[in-house]
N, C-alpha and C positions, 0 to 999 in steps of 0.2 A: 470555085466551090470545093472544099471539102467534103470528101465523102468515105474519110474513114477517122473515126476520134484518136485512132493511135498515131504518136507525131515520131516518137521515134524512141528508143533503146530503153528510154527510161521508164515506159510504160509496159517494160513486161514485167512480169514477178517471176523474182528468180527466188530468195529465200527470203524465210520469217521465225524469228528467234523471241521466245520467250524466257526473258534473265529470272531469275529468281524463280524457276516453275513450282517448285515443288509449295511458296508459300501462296501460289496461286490455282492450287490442283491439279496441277499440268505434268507431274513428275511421274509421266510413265508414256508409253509410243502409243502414239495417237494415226486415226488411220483418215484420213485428208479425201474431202470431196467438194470440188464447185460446179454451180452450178451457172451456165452463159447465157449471156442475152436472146440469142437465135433457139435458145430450148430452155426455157424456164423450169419446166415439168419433169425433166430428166437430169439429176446429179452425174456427176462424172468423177469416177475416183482419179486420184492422181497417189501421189509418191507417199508414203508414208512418213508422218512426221518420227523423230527419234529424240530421246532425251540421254543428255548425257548427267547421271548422276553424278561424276566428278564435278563437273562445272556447274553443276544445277540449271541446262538449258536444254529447252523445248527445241527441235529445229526442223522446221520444214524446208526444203530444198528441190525444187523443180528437176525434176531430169531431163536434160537432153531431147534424151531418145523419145520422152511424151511431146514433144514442142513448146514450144513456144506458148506461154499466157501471157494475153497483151491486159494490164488491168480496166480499160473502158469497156470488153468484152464481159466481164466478172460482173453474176448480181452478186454472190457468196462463196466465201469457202467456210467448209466445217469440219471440226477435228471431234471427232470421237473416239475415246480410247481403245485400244487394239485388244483382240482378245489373248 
C-alpha cells in the first residue's frame, strides 16, 4: 500500500512561466500563495513571482530554502500582483 501520492522528483514544482504575460495581464511581479491539503483554511505565501519586461515572462520559481512543494500536496496557488 501506498501511503504517500508523491512518487518521486517529478511531482515537485519547481517553476511556472508565463510567455506572452503582458497580453494576458500578468506583466508585472506578482506575490505567490498556496494553499495544502493538511490546512485548507491557511494560504501560505511562498517566492514572489517576477516578470521580465525584456522577454515578456511571468516567472515563478520555488526556493530552495522554502522546500520542497510536492504537487499532490497543492489544492492552489495564487498570484496576485505585488504592491
Amino acid at each position: 500500500m501506498v501511503e504517500s501520492e508523491v512518487v518521486n522528483a517529478n511531482d515537485e514544482l519547481s517553476t511556472i512561466k508565463f510567455h506572452n504575460a503582458k497580453a494576458t495581464m500578468n506583466s508585472q511581479n506578482m506575490k505567490v500563495s498556496a494553499v495544502f491539503k493538511n490546512d485548507t483554511a491557511t494560504p501560505v505565501p511562498l517566492t514572489d513571482a517576477t516578470y521580465d519586461e525584456t522577454l515578456d515572462i511571468l516567472t515563478f520559481k520555488q526556493s530552495a530554502t522554502e522546500g520542497v512543494i510536492y504537487l499532490p500536496d497543492l489544492v492552489s496557488l495564487t498570484m496576485t500582483p505585488a504592491a
